[in-house]
N, C-alpha and C positions, 0 to 999 in steps of 0.2 A: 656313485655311491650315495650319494645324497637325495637320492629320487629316490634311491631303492630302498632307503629306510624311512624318507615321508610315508612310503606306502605300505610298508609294514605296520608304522603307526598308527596308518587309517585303517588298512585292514583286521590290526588289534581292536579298533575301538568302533569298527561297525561291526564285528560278531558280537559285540557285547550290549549293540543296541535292543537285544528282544529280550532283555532283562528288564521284572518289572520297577522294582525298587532301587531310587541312588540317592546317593547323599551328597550336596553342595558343600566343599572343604574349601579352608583359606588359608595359609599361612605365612609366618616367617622365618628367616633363620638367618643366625652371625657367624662367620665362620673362619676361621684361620688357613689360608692359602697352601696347600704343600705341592709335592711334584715340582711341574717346572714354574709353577707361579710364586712361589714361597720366596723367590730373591729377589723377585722386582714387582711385590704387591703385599701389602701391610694386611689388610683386609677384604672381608669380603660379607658381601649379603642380599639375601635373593627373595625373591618373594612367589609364592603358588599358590594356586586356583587349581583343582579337580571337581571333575563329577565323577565318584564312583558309582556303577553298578553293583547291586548285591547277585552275585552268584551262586553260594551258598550264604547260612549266616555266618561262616568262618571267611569268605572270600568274596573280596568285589574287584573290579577293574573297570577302568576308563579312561577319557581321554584329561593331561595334566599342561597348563598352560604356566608358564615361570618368565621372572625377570632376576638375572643374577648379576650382581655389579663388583670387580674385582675395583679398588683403591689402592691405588701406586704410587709412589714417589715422585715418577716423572709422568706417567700417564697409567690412563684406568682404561679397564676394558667390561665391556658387558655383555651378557648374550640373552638371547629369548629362545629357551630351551619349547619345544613341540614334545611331549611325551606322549606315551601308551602308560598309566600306571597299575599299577596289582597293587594289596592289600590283602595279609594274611594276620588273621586273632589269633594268635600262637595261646592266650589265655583270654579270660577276662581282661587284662592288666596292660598284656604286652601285644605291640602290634607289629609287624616284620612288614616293609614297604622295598616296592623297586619301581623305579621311573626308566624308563627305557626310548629312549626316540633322535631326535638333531637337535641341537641346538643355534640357531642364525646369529652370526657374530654381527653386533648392533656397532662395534669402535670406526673411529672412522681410519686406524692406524692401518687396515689391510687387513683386517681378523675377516674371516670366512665363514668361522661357525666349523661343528662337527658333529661327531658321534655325543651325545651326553648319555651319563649313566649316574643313578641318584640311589644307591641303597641304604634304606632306612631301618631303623630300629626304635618305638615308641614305646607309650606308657601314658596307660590312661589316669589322667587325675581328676576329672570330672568324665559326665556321659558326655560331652561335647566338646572336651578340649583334651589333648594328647602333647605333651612333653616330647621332643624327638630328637634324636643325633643320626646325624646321616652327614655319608661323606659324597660329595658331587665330584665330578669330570666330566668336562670335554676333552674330547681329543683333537687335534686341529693340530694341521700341516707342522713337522717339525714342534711340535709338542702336546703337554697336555695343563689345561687352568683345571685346577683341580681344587676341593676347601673341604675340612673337616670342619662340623658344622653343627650346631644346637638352635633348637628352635620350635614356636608353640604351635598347631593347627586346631582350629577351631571346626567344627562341623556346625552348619550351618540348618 
């Protein structure tokens, strides 16, 4: 299962290489734990790198590179999600995001890593910086680290 969504991944983000224009993104985000991470993790917060491509000017997509660290009472966990991501201008204003790929479990408690799934919702406050709430998940053996989440991207 884990092969077989790496290569989804890549094969999302090589159709999207004869695109000619992309934008270098960066951000961050704080986020509160829920699902199954909400009773043994206080916090959480991740960090991203995309290059999108422009598809149309309403749509790009690319490949999204993260570091997400959950903070526990007894122990923390953290993963480095691999995404394929999309980006949709629903206005000027507002921007609708989805990150889709695995995520590699970095803890050294036994974490494996899984499925991640990252759907966003933005708002642009300047031409280069976006306002965003997005809720994250992995899914991984016997549950799922999950965070509702706020946080700025900068386009670079």
């Amino acid at each position: 299962m884990k092969k077989l969504l790496l290569v989804i991944a890549m094969v999302a983000i090589g159709l999207t290489a004869h695109a000619q224009d992309g934008t270098f993104n960066v951000g961050a985000n704080i986020g509160l734990p829920s699902a199954d991470a909400d009773t043994a993790y206080d916090f959480a917060f991740s960090l991203e790198a995309n290059y999108l491509f422009e598809v149309s000017d309403e749509f790009k997509v690319g490949p999204s590179l993260s570091y997400a660290h959950y903070f526990g009472d007894i122990n923390d966990a953290s993963f480095l999600p691999i995404d394929a991501a999309a980006r949709f201008d629903a206005s000027e204003k507002i921007v609708i995001g989805l990150n889709l790929g695995y995520a590699v479990g970095l803890s050294p408690n036994g974490n494996d890593g899984g499925f991640h799934y990252r759907p966003s919702v933005g708002y642009n406050i300047a031409e280069n910086t976006t306002i965003q709430a997005s809720y994250s998940g992995v899914s991984v053996e016997g549950g799922t680290f999950a965070n509702i989440g706020l946080g700025v991207v900068f386009g670079l």
